[in-house]
KEKOLDO-773516 format. One record per residue: z, y, x of N, C-alpha, C, O in turn; residue in one letter. Coordinates in steps of 0.2 Angstrom, whole numbers, plus 5000, padded with zeros to 4 digits. Example, Ala and Ser with C-alpha at 12.3 -4.5 7.8 and 13.67 -1.06 7.14 Angstrom:
503949725066503949785062503949845066504249835071a
503549895064503649955068503950005064504050065067s
END
This chain:
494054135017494354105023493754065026493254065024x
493954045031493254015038493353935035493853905033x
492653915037492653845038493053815042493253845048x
493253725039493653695044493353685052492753715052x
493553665057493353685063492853605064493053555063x
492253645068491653585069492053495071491753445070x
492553505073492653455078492853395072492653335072x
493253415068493453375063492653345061492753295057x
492053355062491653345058491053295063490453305062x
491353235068490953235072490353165069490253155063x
490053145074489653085073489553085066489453145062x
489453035063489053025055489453085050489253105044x
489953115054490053155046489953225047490153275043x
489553235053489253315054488653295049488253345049x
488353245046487853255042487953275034487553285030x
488753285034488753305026488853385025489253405030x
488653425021488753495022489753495021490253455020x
489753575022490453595021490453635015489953645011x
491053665014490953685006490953755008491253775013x
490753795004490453875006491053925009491053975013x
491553885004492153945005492753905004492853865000x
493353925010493853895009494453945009494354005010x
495253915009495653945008496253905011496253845012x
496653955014497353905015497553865013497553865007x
497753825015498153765008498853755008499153715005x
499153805013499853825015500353755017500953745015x
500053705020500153625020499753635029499153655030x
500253625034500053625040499453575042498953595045x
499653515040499353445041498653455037498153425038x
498753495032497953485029497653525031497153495032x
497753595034497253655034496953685028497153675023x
496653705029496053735022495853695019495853635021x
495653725014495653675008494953725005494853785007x
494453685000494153704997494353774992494853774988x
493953824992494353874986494453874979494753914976x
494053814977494153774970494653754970494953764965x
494953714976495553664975496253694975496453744977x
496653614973497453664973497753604976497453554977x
498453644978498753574982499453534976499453584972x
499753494975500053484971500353394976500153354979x
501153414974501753354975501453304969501153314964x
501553244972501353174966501753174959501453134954x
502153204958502653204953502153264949502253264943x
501853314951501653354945500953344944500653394942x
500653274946499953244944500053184941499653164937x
500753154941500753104938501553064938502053084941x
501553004934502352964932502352944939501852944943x
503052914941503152874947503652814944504252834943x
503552764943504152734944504052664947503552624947x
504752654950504852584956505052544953505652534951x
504452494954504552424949505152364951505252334956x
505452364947506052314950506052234944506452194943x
505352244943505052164939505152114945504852134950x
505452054946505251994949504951944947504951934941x
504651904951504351824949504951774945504651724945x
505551774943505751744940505651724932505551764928x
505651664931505551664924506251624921506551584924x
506351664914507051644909506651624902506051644900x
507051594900507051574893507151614888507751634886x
506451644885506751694880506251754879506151794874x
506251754886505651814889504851804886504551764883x
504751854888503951874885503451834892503551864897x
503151804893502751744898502151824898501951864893x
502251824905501651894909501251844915501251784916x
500951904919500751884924500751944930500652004928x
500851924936501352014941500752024944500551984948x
500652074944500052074952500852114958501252154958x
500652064961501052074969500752114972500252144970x
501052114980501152134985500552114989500352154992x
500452054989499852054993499152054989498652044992x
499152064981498852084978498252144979497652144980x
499052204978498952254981498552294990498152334991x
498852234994498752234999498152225004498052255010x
497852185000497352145002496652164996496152134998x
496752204990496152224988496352314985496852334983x
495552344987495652424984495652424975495752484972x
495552384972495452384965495752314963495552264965x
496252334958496552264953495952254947495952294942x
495652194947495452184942495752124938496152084940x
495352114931495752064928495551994931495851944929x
495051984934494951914936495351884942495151834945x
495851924943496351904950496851844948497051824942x
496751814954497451764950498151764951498551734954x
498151814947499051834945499551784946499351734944x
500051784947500651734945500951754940501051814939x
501051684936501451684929502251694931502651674935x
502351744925503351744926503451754920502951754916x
504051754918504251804911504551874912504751894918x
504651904907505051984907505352004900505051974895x
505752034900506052064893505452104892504952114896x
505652144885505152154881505152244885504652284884x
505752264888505852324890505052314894504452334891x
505152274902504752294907504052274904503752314907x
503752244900503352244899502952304895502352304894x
503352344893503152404889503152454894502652504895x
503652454899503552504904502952484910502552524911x
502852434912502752394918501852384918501452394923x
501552364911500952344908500452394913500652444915x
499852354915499452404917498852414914498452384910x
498952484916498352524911497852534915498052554921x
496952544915496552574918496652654922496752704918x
496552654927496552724931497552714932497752774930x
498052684933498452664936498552674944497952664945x
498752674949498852674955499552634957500152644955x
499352584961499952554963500052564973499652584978x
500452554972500552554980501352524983501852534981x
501052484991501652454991502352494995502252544999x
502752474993503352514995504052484999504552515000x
503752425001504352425008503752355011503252335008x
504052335016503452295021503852285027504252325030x
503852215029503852195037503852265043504352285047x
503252295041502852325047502952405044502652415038x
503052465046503052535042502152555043501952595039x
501552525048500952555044500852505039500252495038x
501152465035500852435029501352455024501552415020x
501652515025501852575020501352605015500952635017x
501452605009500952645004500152635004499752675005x
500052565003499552555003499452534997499752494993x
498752584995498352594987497952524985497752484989x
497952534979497652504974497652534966498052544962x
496752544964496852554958496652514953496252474955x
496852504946496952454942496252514938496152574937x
495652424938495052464934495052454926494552474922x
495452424923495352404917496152394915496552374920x
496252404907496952394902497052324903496652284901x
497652314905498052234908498652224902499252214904x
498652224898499552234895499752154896500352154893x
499552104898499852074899499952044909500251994912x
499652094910499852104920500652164921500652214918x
501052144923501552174925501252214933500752194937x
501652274934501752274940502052224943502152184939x
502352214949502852174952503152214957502952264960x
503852174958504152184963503752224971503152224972x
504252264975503952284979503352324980502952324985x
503352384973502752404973502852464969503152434963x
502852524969502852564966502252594960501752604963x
502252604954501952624949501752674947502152704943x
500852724950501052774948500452794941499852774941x
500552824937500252814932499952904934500352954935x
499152914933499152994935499053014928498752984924x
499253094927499153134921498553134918498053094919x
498353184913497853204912497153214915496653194913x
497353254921496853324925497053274934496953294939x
497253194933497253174940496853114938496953094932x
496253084943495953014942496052964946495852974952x
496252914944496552874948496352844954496752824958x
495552844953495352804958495352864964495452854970x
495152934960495052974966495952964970496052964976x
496452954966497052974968497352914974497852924977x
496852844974496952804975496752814982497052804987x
496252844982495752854990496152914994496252915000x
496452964989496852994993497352974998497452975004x
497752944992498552904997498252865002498652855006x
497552835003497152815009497252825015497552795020x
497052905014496952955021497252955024497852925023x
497152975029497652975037498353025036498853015037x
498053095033498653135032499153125026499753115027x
498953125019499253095015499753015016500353005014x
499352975019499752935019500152925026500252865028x
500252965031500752955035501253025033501453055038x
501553045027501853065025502253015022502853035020x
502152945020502552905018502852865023503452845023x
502252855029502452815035503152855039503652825042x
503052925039503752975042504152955037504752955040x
504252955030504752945026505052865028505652855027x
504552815031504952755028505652735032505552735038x
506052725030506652715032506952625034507052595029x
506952605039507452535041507352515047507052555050x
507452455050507352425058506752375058506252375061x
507152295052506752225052506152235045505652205043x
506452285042506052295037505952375034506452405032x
505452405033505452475030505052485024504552465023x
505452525020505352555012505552615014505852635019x
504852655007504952715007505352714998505252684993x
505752774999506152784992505752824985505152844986x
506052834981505752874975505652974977505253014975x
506052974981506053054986505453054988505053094986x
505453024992504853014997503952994993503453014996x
503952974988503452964984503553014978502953024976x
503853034976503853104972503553174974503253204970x
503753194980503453234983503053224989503153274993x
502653184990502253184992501653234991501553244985x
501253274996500853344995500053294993499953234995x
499553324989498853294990498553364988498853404985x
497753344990497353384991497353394982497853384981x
496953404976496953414971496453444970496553504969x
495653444969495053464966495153454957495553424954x
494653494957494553494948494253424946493753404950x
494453384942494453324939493553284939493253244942x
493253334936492653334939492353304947491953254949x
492753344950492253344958492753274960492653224964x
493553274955493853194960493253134956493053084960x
493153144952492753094950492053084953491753034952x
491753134958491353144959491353114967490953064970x
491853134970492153104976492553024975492552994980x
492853004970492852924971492252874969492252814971x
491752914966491352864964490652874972490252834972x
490652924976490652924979490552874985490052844988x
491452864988491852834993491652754990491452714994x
491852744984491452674980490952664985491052614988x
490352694985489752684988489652664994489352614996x
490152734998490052725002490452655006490152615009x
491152665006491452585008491352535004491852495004x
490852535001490752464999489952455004489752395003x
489752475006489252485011489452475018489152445022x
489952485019490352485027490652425024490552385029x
490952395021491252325018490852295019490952255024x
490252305016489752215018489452215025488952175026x
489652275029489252275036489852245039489652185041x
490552245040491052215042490952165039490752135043x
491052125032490752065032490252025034490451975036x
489752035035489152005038489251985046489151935049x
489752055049490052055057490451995058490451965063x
490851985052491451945052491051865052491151825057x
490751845048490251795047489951775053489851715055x
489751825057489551825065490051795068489951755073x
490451825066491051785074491351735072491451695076x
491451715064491451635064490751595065490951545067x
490351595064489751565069489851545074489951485075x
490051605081489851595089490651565089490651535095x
491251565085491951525086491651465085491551425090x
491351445078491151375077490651345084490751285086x
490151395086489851375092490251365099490251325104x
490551395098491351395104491751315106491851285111x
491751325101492151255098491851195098492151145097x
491051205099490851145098490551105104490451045105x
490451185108490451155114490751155120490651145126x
491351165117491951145121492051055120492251015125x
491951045112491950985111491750925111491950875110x
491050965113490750895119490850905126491150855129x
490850955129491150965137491550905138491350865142x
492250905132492750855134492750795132493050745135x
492150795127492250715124491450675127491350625125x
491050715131490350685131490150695140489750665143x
490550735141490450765149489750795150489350795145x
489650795154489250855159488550865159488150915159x
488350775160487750735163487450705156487650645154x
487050745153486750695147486450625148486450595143x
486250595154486150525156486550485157486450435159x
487150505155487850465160487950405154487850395148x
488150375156488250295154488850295147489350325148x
488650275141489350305137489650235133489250185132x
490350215131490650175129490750185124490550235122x
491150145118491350155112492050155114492250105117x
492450215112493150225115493550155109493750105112x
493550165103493650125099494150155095494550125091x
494150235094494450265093494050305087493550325088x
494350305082493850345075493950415079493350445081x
494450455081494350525082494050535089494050595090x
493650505093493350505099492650475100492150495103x
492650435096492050375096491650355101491850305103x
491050395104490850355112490850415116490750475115x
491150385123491550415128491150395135491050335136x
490950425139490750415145490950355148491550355149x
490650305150490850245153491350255157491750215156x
491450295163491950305169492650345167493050355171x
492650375158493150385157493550335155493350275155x
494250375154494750335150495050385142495150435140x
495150325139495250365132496350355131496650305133x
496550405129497250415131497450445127497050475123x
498350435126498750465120498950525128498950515134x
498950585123499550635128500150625131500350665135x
500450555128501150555131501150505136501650475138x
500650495139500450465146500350525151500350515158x
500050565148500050625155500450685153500350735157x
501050695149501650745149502050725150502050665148x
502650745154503250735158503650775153504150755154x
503750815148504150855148503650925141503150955142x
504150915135504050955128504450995129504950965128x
504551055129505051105130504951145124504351145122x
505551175119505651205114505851265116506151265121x
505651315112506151385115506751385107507151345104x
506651455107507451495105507151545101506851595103x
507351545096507251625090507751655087507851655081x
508351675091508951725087508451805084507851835085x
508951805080508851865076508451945081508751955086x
508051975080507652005086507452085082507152075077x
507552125084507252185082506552205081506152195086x
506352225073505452205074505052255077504752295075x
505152255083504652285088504552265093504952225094x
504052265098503752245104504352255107504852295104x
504452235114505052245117504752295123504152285125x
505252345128504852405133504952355138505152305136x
504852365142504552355149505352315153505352255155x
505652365151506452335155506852285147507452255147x
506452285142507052235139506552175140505852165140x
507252135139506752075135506552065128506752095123x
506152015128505751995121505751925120505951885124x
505551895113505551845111504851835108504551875104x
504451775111503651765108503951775098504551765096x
503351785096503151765091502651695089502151685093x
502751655084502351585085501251635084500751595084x
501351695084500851715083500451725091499851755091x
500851715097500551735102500151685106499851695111x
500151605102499451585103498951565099499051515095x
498251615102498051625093497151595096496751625098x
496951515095496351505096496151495102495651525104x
496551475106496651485114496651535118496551525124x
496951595115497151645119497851655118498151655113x
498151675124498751695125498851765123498451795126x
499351795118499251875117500251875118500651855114x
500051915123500851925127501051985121501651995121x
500752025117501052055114501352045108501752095106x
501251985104501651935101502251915102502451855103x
502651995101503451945102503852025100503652085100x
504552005098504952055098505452045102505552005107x
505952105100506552155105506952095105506952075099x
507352045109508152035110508452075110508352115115x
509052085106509452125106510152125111510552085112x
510252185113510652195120511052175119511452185123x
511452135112512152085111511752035114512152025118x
511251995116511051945114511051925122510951975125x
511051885125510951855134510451815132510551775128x
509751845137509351775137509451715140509851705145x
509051685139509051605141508651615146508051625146x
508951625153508251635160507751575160507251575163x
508051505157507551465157507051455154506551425156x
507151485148506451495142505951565146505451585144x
506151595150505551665152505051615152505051555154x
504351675149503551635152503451645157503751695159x
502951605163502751625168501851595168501551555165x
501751635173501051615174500651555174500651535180x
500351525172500151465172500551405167500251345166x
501151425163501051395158500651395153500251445152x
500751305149500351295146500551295138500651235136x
500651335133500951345128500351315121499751315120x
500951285116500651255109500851275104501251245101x
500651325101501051335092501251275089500751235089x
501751255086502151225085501951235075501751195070x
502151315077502051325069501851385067501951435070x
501451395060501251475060501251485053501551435050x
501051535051500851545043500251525041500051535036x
499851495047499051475045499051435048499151435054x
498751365044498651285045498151305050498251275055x
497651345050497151335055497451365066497251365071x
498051385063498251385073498951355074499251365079x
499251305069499551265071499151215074498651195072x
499651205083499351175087498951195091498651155095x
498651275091498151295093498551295102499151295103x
498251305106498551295115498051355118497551385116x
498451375124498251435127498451415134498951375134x
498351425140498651435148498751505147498351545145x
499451515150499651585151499151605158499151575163x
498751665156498351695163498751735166499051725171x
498851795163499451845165499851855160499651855154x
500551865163501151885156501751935160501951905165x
501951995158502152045158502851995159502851945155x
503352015164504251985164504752005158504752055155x
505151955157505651955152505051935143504951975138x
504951895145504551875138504951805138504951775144x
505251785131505451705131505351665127505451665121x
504951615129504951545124505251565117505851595117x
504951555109505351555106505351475103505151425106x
505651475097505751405095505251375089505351335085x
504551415089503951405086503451375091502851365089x
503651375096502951365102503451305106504051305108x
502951275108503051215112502751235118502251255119x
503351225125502951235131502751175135503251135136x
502051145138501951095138501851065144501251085146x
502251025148502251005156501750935157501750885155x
501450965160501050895160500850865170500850905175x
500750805170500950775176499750795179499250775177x
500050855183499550895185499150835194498850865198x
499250785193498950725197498350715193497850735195x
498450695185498050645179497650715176497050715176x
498150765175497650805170497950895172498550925172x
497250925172497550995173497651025169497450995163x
498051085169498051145162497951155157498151145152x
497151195163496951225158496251155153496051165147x
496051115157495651055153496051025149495750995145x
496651015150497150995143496951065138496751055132x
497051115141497151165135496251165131496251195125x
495851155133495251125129495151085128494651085124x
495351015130495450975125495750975120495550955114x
496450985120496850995114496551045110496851045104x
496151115110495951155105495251115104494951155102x
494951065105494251025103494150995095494650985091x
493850995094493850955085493950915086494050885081x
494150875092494450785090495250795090495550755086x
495550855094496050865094496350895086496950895084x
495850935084496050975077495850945072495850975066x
495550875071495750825068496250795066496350785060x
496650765072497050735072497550795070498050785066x
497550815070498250875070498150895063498750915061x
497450905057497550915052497750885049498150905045x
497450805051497650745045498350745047498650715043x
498650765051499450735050499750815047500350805048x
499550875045499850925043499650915035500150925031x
499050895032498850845026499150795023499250785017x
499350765028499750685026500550705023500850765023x
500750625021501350635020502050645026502650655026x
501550625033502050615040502150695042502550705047x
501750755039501850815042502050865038501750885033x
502650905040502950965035502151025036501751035040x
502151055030501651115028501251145034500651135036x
501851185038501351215044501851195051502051235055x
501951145051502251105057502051045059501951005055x
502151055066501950955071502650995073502951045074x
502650905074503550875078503250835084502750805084x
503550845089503450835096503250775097502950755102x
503350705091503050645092502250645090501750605092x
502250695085501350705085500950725093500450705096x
501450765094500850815098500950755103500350745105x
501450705106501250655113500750585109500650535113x
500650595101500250545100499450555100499050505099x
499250615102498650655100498250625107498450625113x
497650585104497050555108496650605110496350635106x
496650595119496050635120495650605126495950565130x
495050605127494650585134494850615141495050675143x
494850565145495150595152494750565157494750505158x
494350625160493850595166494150605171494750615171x
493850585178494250605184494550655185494350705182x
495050655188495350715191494750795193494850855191x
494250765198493750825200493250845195492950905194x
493150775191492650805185492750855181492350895179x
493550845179493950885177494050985178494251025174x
493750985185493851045187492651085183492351125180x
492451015187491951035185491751065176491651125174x
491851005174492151055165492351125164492151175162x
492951115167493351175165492851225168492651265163x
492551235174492151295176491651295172491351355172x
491351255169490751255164490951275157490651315154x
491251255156491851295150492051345151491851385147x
492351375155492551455155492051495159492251545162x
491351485158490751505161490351535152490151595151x
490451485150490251485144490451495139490251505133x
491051505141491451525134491651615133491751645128x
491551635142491551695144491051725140491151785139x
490351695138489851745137489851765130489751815127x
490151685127490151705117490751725118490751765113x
491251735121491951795120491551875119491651915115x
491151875127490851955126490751965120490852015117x
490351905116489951935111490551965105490752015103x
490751905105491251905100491451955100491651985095x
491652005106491952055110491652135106492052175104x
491052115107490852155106490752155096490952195092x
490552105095490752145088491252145085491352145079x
491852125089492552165085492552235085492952265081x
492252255090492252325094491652345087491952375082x
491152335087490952355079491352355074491452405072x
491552325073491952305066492652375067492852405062x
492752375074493552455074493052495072493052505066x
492652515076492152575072491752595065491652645062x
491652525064491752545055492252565052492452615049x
492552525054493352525049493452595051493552645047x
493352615058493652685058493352755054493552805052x
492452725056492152765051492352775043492452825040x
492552715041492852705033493452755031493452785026x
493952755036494452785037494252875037494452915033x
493852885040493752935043493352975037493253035035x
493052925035492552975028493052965022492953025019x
493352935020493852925015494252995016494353035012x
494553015023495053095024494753125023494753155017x
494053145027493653205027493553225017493753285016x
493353185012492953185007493753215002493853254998x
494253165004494853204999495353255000495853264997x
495153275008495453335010494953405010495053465011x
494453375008493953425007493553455013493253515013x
493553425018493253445026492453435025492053465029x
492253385019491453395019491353395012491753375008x
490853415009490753425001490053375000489553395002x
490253314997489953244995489653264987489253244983x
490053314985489853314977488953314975488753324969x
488753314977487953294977487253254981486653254982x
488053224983487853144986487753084984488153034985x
487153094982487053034974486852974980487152914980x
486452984983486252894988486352934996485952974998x
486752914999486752965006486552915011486352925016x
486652845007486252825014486352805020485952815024x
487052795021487452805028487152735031487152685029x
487052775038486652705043487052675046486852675052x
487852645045488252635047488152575052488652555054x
487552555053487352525058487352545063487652505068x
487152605063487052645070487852665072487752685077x
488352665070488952655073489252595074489852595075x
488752555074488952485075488852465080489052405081x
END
């Protein structure tokens, strides 16, 4: 049979050979297949079962520890130094559930259907780690290697065979059907071994270049942030005459400002609205509702919100419009409660939800967008910690008498403008950067992606690729 076709093989992985001879794999989505290899359903490589252990503990039971869901989710390899939660289990699930080295787990229902069937391999014998909840347990046979089996369910083509399977609307699982038969590529035990210790190498290489990228963009944030923070709190003119505000979270302040609570220059805290919403982005002609996720670090991200449901009438007074100035309220992360954004542009029928604060302010005393940097400034994400720290604030929420108690410096009116343009001058340029290496970081990840299919679908032959040496830089 002919080799796979050049295209499949571009940029960095036209550097790896192909394998001499191939064969049908009678599997549309795979194409050919090496002529050593075979194709095989998950069920006749290995055990499958869906864990139905929970985090409850009883009296009586055998005291374990579960690896979870986000366990799973958040690393490619379970080891024992993870910190597990404690639960208990009868003595059944413990004999079924224990993990053993070369195990495969993967998650099986999720918020979102692409964080359907995402691997992990257990590198070492756990008998006192359970699987957990929401996660299916696949244990491979003799002639399957775990790790190789793990890098498979990876793939783009393998695992959107689970993605097509998964079934629901707010929430999607895939069933024991759908993971049983399941099609993968299958090399002789040998070459899988040879191919996951491989992919080892190579993404853990493409790992610490996306870390090092990621370490960069918190830097030039910190730098961000810092000089937005004297902007607001020191102004413009390093000779300018400076006062002691008398304020620990301010400390000295330009002679000709004034130092002030928010609830001097706000007319008006608006709350929105979260009825029950379809989890999907909403089309063009429905309406949507933000998610408290759509201000993230001063940016406004209009795509942050779901479907209103056509039982449902919106509230026309909660739509966003242009020039609003919006405050998370609340999130799943201490670090962007309170974070603020001005709306630049926003797409019609998006509505205030009841996680975000929209915020009116008396536009004589203070503009916008210089409210919206000073409230995202370190004098303001002080203030806003210690009352999420303290005993006066719930976990990941401010209550609207915090956000009008929050001290910030207020220069004149015109000064005000001058700031803002020196700020969004300069903040313009660390965005590019930042910009730019996110735009690094997609092309690894995509690289990572991309050599993990080719290698266990057999599109390139790694099996005597002891240091390859990939200059994952240069796709960076």
């Amino acid at each position: 049979m002919h080799k796979p076709n050049d295209n499949l093989l571009n940029g960095e992985l036209r550097r790896f050979k192909t394998y001499p001879t191939y064969k049908s794999s009678g599997v549309e989505w795979l194409g050919d297949i090496p002529a050593g290899w075979g194709v095989n359903r998950l069920k006749e490589v290995a055990t499958i079962q869906m864990s139905n252990v929970d985090k409850k503990s009883v009296d009586g039971e055998d005291e374990v520890e579960l690896c979870n869901y986000t366990d799973v989710y958040y690393h490619d390899r379970i080891t024992p130094d993870m910190p597990f939660m404690k639960a208990t289990a009868p003595r059944e699930q413990v004999r079924r559930f224990a993990l053993r080295a070369g195990d495969v787990l993967i998650t099986k229902d999720s918020e979102s259907w692409t964080d359907i069937a995402v691997p992990a391999v257990v590198v070492a014998d756990m008998p006192n780690v359970l699987c957990g909840y929401h996660l299916a347990h696949i244990r491979p046979k003799t002639a399957m290697d775990g790790a190789y089996l793990s890098r498979a369910i990876a793939a783009v083509g393998p695992r959107d065979q689970f993605r097509v399977a998964a079934n629901g609307v707010t929430r999607f699982a895939i069933g024991t059907e759908a993971i049983t038969t399941a099609v993968f590529a299958v090399p002789p035990l040998s070459e899988q071994r040879a191919i996951a210790a491989f992919l080892d190498r190579e993404t853990a290489r493409i790992d610490a270049l996306v870390s090092r990228k990621e370490r960069l963009i918190t830097l030039l944030q910190e730098q961000r942030t810092a000089l937005i923070t004297r902007a607001v709190t020191k102004c413009l003119n390093p000779t300018a005459p400076m006062k002691d505000s008398g304020v620990e979270w301010l400390g000295e302040i330009p002679a000709h400002w004034e130092d002030t609570r928010l609830r001097r220059v706000l007319t008006w805290i608006e709350q929105g609205w979260s009825p029950d919403c379809e989890n999907r982005p909403a089309d063009e002609d429905e309406w949507g509702v933000l998610k408290a996720g759509c201000v993230n670090r001063g940016e406004f991200v209009e795509s942050e919100h779901k479907t209103l449901p056509q039982s449902e009438r919106p509230i026309l007074e909660l739509e966003i419009r242009e020039g609003d100035l919006l405050m998370s309220r609340a999130s799943g992360s201490r670090d962007l409660v309170g974070s603020v954004a001005v709306v630049r542009k926003c797409r019609p029928r998006l509505l205030l939800c009841d996680k975000v604060f929209r915020l009116h302010v008396d536009e004589r005393h203070v503009g916008k967008t210089f409210a919206a940097h000073a409230l995202n400034s370190r004098v303001a994400r002080s203030q806003i910690e210690s009352v999420l720290s303290g005993g006066s604030g719930l976990a990941n929420n401010i209550a609207q008498s915090v956000v009008k108690d929050l001290m910030i410096a207020l220069p004149p009116r015109d000064e005000q403008e001058e700031i803002t343009t020196f700020i969004d001058d300069e903040t313009a340029r660390l965005d590019g950067l930042i910009a730019h290496i996110r735009n690094a970081i997609v092309r690894l990840n995509e690289l990572r992606t991309a050599l993990i299919s080719a290698a266990v679908t057999g599109k390139i032959d790694v099996r005597y690729s002891t240091d390859p040496a990939t200059d994952a830089d240069a796709t960076a």
